[in-house]
C-alpha positions as CSV (number, residue, x, y, z in Angstrom):
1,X,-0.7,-11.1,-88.2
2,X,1.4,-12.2,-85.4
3,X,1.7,-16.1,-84.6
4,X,0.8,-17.7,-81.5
5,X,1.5,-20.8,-80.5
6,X,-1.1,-20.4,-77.4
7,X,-3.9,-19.2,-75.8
8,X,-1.8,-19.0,-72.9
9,X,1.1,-16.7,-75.2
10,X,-2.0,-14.5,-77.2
11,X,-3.5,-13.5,-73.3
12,X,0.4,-12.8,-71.6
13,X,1.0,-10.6,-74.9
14,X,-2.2,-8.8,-74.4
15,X,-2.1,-8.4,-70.9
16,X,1.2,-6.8,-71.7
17,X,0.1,-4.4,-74.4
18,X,-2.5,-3.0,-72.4
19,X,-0.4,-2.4,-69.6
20,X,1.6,-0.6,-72.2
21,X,-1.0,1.5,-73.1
22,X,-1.8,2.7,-69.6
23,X,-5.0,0.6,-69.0
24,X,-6.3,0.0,-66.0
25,X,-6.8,-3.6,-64.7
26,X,-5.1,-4.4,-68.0
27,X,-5.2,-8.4,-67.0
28,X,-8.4,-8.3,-66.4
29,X,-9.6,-6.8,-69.4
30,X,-7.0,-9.0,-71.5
31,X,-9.0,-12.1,-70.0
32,X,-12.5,-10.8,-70.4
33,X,-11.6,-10.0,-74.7
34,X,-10.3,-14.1,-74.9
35,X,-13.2,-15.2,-73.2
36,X,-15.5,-12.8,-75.6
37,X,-13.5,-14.7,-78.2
38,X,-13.1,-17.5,-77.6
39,X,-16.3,-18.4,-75.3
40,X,-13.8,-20.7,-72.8
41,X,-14.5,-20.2,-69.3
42,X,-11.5,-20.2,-66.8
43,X,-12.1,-23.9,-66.0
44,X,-12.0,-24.5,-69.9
45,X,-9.3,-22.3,-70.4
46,X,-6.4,-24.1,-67.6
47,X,-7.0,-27.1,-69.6
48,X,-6.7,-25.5,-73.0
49,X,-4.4,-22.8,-72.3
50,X,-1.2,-24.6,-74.2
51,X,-3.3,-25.0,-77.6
52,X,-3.0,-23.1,-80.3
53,X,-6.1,-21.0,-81.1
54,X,-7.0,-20.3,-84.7
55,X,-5.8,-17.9,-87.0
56,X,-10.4,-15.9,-86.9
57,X,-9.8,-16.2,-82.6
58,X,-6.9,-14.4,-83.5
59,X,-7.7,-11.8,-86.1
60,X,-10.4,-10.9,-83.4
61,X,-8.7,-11.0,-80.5
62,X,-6.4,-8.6,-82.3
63,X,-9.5,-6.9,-83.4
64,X,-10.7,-6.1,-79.9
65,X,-7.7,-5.2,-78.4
66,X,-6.4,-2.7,-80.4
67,X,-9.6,-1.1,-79.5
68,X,-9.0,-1.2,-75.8
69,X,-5.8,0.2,-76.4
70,X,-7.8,3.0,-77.8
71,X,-9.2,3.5,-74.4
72,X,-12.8,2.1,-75.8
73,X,-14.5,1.2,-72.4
74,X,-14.0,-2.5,-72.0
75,X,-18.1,-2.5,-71.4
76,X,-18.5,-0.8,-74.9
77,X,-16.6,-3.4,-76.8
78,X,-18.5,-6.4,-74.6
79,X,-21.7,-4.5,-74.4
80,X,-22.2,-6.0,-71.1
81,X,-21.9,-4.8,-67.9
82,X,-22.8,-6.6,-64.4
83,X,-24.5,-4.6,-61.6
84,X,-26.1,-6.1,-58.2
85,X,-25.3,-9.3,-59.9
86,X,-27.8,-9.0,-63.0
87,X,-26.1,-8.6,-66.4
88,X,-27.1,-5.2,-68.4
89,X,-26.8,-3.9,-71.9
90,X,-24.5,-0.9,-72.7
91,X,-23.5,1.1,-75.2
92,X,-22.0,4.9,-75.4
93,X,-25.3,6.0,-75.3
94,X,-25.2,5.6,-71.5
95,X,-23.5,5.8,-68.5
96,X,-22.0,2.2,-67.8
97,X,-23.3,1.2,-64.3
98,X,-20.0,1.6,-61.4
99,X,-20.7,-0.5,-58.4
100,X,-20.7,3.1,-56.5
101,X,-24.3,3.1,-57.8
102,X,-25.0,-0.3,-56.0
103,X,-24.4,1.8,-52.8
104,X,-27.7,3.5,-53.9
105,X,-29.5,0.4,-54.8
106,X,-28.7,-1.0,-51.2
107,X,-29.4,2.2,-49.6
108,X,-33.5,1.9,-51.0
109,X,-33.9,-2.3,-51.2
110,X,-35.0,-2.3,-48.0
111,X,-38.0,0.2,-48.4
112,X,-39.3,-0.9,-52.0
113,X,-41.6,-3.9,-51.2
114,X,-44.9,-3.3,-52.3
115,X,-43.9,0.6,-53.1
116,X,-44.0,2.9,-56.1
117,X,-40.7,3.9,-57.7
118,X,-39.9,7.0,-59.9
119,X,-36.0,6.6,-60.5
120,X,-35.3,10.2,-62.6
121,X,-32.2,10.4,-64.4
122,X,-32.4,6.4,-65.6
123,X,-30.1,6.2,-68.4
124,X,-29.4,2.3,-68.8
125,X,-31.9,1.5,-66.6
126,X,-30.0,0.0,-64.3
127,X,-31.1,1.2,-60.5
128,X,-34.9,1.0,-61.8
129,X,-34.5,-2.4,-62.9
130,X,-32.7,-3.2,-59.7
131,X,-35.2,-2.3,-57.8
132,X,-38.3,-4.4,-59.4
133,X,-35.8,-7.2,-60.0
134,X,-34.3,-7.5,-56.1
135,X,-36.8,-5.1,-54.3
136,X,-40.4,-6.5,-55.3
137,X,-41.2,-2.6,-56.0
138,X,-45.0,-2.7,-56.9
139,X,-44.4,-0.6,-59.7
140,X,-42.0,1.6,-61.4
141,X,-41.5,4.6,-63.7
142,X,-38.2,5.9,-65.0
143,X,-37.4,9.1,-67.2
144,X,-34.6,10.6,-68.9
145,X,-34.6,12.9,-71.7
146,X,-32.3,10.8,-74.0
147,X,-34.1,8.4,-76.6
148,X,-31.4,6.4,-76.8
149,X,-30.9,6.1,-73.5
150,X,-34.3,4.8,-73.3
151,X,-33.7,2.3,-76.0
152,X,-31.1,0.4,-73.9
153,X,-33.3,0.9,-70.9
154,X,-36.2,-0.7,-72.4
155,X,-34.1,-3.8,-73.5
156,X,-32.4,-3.9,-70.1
157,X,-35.9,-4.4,-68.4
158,X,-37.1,-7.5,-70.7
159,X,-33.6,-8.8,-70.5
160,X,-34.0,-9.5,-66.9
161,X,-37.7,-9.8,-67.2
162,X,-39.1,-7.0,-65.3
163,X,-42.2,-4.4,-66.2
164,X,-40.8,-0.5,-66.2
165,X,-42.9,2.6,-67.5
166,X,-40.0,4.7,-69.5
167,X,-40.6,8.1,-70.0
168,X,-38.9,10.2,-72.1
169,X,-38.7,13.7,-70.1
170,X,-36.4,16.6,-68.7
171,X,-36.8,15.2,-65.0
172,X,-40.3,15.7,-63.3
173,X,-41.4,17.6,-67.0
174,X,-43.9,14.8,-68.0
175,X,-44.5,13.6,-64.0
176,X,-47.6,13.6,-62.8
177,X,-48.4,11.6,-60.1
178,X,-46.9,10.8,-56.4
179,X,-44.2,8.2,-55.6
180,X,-43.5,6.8,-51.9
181,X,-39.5,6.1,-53.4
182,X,-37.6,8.6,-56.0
183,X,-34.3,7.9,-56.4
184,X,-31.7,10.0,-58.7
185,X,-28.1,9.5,-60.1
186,X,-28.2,12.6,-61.7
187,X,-25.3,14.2,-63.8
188,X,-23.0,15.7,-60.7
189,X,-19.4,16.3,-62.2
190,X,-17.8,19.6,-62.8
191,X,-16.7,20.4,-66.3
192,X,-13.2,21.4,-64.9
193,X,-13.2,17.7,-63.3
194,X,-14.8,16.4,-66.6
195,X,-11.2,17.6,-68.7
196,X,-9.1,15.4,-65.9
197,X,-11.0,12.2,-66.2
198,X,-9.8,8.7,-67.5
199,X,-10.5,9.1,-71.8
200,X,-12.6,6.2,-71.5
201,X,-15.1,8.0,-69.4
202,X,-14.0,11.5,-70.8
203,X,-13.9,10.5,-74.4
204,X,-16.3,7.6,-74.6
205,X,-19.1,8.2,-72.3
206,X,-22.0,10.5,-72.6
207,X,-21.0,14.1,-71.8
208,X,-24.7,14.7,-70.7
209,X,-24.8,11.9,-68.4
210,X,-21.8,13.8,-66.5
211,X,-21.8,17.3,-66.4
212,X,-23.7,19.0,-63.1
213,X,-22.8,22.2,-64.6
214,X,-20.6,25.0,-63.3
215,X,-20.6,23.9,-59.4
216,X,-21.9,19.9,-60.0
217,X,-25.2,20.7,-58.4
218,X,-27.6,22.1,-61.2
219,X,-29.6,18.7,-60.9
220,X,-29.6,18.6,-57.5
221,X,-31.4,22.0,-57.3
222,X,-34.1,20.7,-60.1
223,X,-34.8,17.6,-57.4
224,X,-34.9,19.6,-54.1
225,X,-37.1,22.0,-55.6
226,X,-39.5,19.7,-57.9
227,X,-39.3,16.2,-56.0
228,X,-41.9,16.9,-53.4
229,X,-44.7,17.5,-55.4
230,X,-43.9,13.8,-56.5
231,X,-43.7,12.3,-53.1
232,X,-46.3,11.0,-51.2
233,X,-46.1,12.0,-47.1
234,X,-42.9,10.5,-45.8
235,X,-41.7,9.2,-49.3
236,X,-38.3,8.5,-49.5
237,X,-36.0,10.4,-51.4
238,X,-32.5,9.2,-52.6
239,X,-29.7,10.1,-54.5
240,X,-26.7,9.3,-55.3
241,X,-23.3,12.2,-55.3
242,X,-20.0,12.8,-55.5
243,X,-17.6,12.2,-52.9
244,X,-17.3,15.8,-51.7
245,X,-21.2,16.8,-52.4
246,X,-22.7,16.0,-48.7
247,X,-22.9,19.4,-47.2
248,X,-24.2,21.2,-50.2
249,X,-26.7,18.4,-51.4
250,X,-27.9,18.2,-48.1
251,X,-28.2,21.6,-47.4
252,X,-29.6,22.2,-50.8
253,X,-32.5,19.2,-49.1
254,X,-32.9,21.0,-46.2
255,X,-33.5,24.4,-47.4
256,X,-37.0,23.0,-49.5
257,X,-38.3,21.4,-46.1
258,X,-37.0,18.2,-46.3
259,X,-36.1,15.8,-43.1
260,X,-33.9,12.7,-41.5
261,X,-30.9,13.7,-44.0
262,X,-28.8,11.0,-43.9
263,X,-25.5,10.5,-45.8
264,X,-24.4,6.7,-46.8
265,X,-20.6,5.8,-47.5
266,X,-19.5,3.5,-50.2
267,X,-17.0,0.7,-49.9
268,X,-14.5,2.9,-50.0
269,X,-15.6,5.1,-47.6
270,X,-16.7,7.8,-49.8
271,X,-19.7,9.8,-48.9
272,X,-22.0,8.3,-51.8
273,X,-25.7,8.5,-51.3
274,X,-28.1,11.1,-49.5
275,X,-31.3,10.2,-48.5
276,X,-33.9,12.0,-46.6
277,X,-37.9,12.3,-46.1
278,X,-40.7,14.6,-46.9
């Protein structure tokens, strides 16, 4: 075990090692493993940066970072992730929430008050819990057909102290009644795109979460076809797509009678969400 004579040393020589390996945002993640460690917030850490941390903080601080060199998602080794400022459980049994997804959140907050939410696809849970957390939805289902999706789903929503129906179900399979609000970020990524992403999404996240199938829009055929029967007279429908989706989502919309298609851009400036009414 190496020796150092710092915290300030341990983070500059893992900050450096990850930028070795290739990882993205590699002083960011260095900080976020000490603090995992080590429990110091920054504050506590500027006035304690020139101690010497113990030989445990630094068996596990070595511990973690060799697997973030592996290109383990830096939410998988925390099991935390943050999304519209509420902190949520993950694990590789779901999809860790991007802040592309808030895009979707923000695009439906304002309509949820008071209204009854099916959010199909769920996975950690995240947008439903958003929703009934931020949005005073009256109530709230949420399906996917992963148990263990579901699992993490279910602690996400007494974690931040919020009442979800989960359903376990391949999309509308085990929906019966009608919604005003169903919202979707549903699998959407080609399996030729799938081979080119990052390893820690390609290698670490779940590959049903991902894959659209051969043209990224099986899903999105399931929902245009299926969703209305679910949605009461001018219920809102939402979901969220990849950056070059608009004109076949929303034609795929428009061909099973739906109306006011609207596309929403990200921060970046992405298309990111389409939304439209019965």
């Amino acid at each position: 075990m190496k020796v150092f004579e710092s915290y300030e040393q341990l983070l500059l020589d893992a900050a450096e090692r990850l930028k070795e390996a290739e990882i993205a945002d590699a002083d960011i993640d260095a900080w976020y493993l000490l603090e995992l460690v080590t429990g110091m917030s920054r504050a506590s850490y500027f006035l304690e940066k020139y101690n010497r941390p113990s030989d445990e903080e630094i068996r596990k601080y070595e511990e973690l970072l060799e697997k973030r060199i592996s290109h383990i998602p830096l939410q998988h080794i925390t099991g935390r992730q943050e999304f519209m400022g509420l902190d949520f459980m993950v694990s590789e049994d779901v999809l860790c929430p991007r802040q592309d997804t808030e895009t979707l959140v923000e695009s439906v907050l304002e309509y949820t008050s008071g209204r009854k939410v099916l959010d199909v696809c769920t996975g950690s849970g995240c947008i439903a819990v958003a929703l009934m957390k931020l949005g005073n939805a009256s109530c709230c289902d949420a399906v996917d057909l992963s148990e263990a999706a579901l699992d993490i789903a279910k602690q996400n929503a007494e974690f931040n102290d919020v009442s979800i129906n989960f359903i376990k179900s391949d999309m509308f399979e085990k929906i019966d009644g009608k919604y005003d609000i169903i919202v979707s970020n549903p699998p959407y990524i080609r399996p030729d795109v799938i081979e080119t992403l990052m390893p820690e999404v390609r290698e670490h996240e779940p590959l049903m979460a991902l894959d659209g199938g051969s043209d990224g829009l099986d899903f999105y055929r399931i929902i245009a076809a299926q969703s209305k029967e679910h949605l009461e007279e001018n219920g809102i429908l939402a979901v969220e797509i990849g950056y070059d989706q608009w004109e076949d989502v929303s034609e795929l919309f428009r061909q099973n009678g739906f109306r006011d298609i609207v596309r929403i851009k990200d921060l970046s400036q992405n298309d990111r969400v389409v939304m439209c009414k019965k």
